[in-house]
Structure formats: structure tokens, C-alpha cells
C-alpha positions in Angstrom: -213.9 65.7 -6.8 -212.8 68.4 -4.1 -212.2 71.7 -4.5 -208.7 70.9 -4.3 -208.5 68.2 -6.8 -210.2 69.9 -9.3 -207.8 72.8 -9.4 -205.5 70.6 -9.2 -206.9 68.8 -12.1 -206.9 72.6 -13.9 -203.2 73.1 -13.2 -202.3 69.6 -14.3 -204.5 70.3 -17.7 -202.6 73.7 -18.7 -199.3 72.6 -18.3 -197.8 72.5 -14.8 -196.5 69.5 -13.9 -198.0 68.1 -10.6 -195.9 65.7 -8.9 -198.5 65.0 -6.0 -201.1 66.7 -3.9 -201.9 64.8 -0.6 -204.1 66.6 2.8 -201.9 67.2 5.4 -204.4 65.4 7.4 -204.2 61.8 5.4 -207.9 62.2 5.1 -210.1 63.4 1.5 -212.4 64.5 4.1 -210.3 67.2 5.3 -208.3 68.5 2.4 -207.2 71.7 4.0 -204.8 72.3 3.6 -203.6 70.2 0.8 -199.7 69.7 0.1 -199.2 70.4 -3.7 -195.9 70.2 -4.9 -195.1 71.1 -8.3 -191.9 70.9 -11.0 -191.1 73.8 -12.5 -188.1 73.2 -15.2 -186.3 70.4 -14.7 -184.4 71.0 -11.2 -186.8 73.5 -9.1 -189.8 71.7 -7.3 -191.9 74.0 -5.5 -194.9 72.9 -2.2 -197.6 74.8 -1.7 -200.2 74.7 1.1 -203.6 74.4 -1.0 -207.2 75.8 1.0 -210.6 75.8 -0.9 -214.3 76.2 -0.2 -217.4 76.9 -1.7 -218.1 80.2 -2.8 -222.3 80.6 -0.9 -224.7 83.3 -0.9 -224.0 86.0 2.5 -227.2 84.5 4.2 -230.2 86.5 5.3 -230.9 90.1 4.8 -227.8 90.1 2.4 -228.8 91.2 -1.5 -228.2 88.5 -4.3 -224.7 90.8 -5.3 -222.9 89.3 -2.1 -221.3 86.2 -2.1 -218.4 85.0 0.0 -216.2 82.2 1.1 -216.6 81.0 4.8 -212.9 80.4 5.5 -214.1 78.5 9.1 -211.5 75.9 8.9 -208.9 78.6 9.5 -210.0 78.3 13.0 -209.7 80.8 16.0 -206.4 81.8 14.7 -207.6 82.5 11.4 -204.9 80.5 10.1 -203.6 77.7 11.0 -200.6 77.7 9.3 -197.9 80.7 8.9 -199.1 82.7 5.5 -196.2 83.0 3.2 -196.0 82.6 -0.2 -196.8 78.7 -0.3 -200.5 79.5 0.8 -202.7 79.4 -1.9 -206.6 80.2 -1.2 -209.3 79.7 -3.8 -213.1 79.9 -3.3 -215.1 77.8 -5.9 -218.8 78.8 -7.7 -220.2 75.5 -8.4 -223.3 77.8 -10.1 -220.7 79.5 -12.8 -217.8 76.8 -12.8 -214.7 79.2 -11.7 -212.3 79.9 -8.9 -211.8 83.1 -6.9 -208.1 83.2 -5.4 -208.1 85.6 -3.1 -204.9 87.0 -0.7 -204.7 85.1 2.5 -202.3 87.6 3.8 -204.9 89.8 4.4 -206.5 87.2 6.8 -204.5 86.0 8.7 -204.5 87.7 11.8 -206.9 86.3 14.9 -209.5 89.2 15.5 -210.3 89.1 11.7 -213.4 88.4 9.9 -212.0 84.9 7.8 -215.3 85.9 5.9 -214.2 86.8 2.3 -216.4 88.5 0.5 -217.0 88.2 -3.5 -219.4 90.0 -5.7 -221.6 88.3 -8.6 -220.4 90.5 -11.1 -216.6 89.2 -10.7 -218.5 85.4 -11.1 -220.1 86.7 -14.2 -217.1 88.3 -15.7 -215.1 85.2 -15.4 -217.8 82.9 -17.0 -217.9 85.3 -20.0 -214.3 86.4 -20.4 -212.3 83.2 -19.0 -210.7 85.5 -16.3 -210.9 88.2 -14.0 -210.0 90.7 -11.3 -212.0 92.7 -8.3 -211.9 93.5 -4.7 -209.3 96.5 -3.7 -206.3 96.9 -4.1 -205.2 96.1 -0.4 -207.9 92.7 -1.3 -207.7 91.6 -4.4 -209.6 88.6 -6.1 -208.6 86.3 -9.2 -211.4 85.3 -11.3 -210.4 82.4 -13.5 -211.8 79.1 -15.0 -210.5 76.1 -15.5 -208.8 77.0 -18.5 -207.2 80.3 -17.4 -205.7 78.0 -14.2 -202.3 78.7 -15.3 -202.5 82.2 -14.6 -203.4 81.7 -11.0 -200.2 80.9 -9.2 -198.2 83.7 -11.1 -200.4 86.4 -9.7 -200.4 84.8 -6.0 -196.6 85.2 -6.4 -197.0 88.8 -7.5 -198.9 89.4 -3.9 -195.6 89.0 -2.4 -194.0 91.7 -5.0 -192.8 95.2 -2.9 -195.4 97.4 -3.0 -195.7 101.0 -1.6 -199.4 101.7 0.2 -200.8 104.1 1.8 -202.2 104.0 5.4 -203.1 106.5 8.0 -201.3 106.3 11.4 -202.9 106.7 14.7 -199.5 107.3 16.1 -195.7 107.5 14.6 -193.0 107.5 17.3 -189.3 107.9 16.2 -187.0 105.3 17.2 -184.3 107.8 15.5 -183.6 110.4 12.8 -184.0 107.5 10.1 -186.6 104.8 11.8 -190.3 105.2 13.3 -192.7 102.6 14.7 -196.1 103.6 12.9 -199.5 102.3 14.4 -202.4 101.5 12.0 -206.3 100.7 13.2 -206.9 98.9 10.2 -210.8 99.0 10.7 -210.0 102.6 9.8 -206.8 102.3 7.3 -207.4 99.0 5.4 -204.4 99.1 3.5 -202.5 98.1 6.9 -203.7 94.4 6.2 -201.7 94.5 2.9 -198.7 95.7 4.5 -195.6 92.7 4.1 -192.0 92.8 5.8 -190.2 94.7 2.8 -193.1 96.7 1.6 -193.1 100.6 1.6 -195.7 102.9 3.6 -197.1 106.3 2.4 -198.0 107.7 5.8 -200.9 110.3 6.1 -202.3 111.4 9.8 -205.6 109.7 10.8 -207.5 112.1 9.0 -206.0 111.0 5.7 -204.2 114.1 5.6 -200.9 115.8 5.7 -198.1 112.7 4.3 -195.4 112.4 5.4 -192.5 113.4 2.7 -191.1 110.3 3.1 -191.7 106.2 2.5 -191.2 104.3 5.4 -189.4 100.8 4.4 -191.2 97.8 6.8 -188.4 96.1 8.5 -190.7 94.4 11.1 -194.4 93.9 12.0 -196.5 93.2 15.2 -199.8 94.0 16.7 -201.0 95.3 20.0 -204.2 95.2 21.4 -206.6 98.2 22.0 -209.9 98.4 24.0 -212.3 100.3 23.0 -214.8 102.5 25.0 -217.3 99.9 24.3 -215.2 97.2 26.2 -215.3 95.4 23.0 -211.2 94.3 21.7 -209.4 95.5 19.0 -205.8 95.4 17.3 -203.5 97.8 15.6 -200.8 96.8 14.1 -197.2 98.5 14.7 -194.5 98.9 12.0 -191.1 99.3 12.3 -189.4 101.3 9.4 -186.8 102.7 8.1 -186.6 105.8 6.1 -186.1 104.9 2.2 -187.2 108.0 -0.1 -188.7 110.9 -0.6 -192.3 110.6 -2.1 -192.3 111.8 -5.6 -195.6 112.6 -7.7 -199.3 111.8 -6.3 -199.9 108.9 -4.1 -202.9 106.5 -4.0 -205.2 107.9 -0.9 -205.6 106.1 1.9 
């Protein structure tokens, strides 16, 4: 069976109802992405866009802790389709029989490594306690077996919850008194890949110092292209945002 069928399979066996999964190529051989659609209650259907790969080993000169998922079907763009919350993403151990969901989000933008990465100790973790989590809270990966399946799309649908996160701006320009464009080098501010239309930013300078006493609301987001002194290309990206609160109590650092 593929990757996809056999989470399928896992869905199917705790309790979701699948009413068909088909590759949006018409071939097995190329199953992502494959269209899932499932019934939830008895009028609400719902599609999702299914991708899954092994989980391997890093390759040479990598220690026996690093494993990843090789997400090379995503293609130059990264992703060939437009992330939202139908995009599901699982990597699969063959060696400890779980899945790894992981946040394609954070992906999906050309210029990024499609490399994800996934320690041993979250595959052990899930073997032993039937599910688990890891990665950072700007990455974040889903440990789960077979039998734990149902808990899978419930936390993909809480990636898309409104979250407030920290990030350190290269530059904030004011549009006016209560809107700013903010730009984020997220080689140096992670947290900018996390950032979702609707989301709130903490903004510190690019030290990681001085916040601002405000959260920023993210009403839009694009990216612009830097070189660096090296010649080699970079992006930032730019939020627009509109004032929403005053920061109260201790932030997570950025």
C-alpha cells in the first residue's frame, strides 16, 4: 500500500468516514497529492489534498538522531498547490510503523529547503506512547500511529488557529498611525515562516530587543527579494498590519 492509502486506511479504521481518496494524477504511481474527501456528520463533506513520503536517514556525515522527509515532489515551487487548510503532509517511518504530520505552511515558499527535518527520539516516543509532539513551535511535528490517526487532522486544523508570534523586523515602515509594513529575514527570525493572514506579531528590532508595545494584526503577506553580499538570493517577507493591542505580560522570545 502507499503512504497515502495506509493513512487512509488509519483514518477509515478510527472512525472517520472516507468517501474516496483518488491521485489527482489518475495514476497509484503518483499519489501526490491525493484527493481525500471525507463526511463529517451527516451534511458536511470535507477534501483534502493528501502528500506523503518516507521518512530516510539525512545522508552522509549526518548523525543517526537526524531523519527527514525529502518533500522533492513539491517541485521548484516548493508547492505545487496553494497551502491552505486542505493540505495535509505526513512523513512515514517504515522502521517504527508511525506518521509525522508536519505544517506545510511553513514550506511553502520557493527559496526554501522542502527538506523537513525529524529527530529519532519523536519516532521513538510515538512507538512507545501511541502519539507525539516535537519540532518548534513556528515547526511543529505530529507523532502518531495508526491507532492515534484520529487525532491527526484536528491538530492540522489547529495550525490554522490565530496565534500571536514573535519575530524580529529588519525594517517597520508606517503606512499610518494605526498600520506598518514589517520585514522579516526569516533565516534570522524563524517564526516569520509561521506567520498566517489573521495571525498577530510581537515585533522586537533585529537584535531581538526592544518590542514594540503593540501586536501588529497580519492583514496581508508578500515577499521581496534581497541579495546578499555574497551574490547569493534571499527573501524577506513583508507584512502588512494593523494595530490590534497593547502587549500585556511576557512574550515568547523571538
Amino acid at each position: 500500500m502507499t503512504i497515502h492509502e495506509d493513512l487512509v486506511e488509519a483514518w477509515s479504521q478510527r472512525g472517520l468516514t472516507v468517501l474516496s481518496a483518488k491521485p489527482a494524477s489518475g495514476k497509484r504511481s503518483a499519489p501526490n497529492p491525493t484527493d481525500v474527501t471525507i463526511r463529517f456528520g451527516p451534511r458536511r463533506t470535507r477534501t483534502y489534498k493528501v502528500f506523503g513520503w518516507n521518512i530516510t536517514h539525512e545522508g552522509k556525515g549526518r548523525t543517526g538522531d537526524n531523519l527527514r522527509v525529502q518533500a522533492t515532489s513539491f517541485g521548484g515551487s516548493n508547492t505545487p498547490v496553494q497551502v491552505d487548510r486542505s493540505v495535509v503532509c505526513v512523513g512515514r517511518s517504515d522502521e517504527y510503523g508511525v506518521f509525522v504530520g508536519f505544517d506545510a505552511w511553513v514550506k511553502r515558499q520557493p527559496g526554501t529547503s522542502s527538506s523537513v527535518h525529524i529527530r529519532r527520539d519523536l519516532l521513538q516516543e510515538t512507538k512507545n506512547k501511541g502519539i507525539a509532539r516535537g519540532g518548534y513551535s513556528w515547526d511543529p511535528r505530529l507523532g502518531f500511529t495508526p491507532a492515534h490517526a484520529d487525532q491527526h487532522l484536528p491538530w492540522v486544523a489547529n495550525l490554522w488557529s490565530r496565534k500571536t508570534i514573535p519575530v524580529r523586523a529588519d525594517l517597520v515602515s508606517a503606512v499610518d498611525a494605526d498600520k506598518v509594513v514589517i520585514e522579516v529575514d526569516p533565516w534570522r527570525s524563524q517564526g516569520g515562516y509561521a506567520v498566517r493572514l489573521g495571525d498577530r506579531v510581537a515585533v522586537y528590532d533585529s537584535d531581538g530587543h526592544s518590542p514594540d508595545p503593540y501586536l501588529w494584526r497580519v492583514i496581508d503577506i508578500s515577499t521581496t527579494k534581497v541579495v546578499l553580499p555574497s551574490g547569493r538570493n534571499r527573501f524577506h517577507y513583508r507584512f502588512t498590519a494593523e494595530k490590534s493591542a497593547k502587549v500585556k505580560g511576557e512574550l515568547e522570545q523571538p
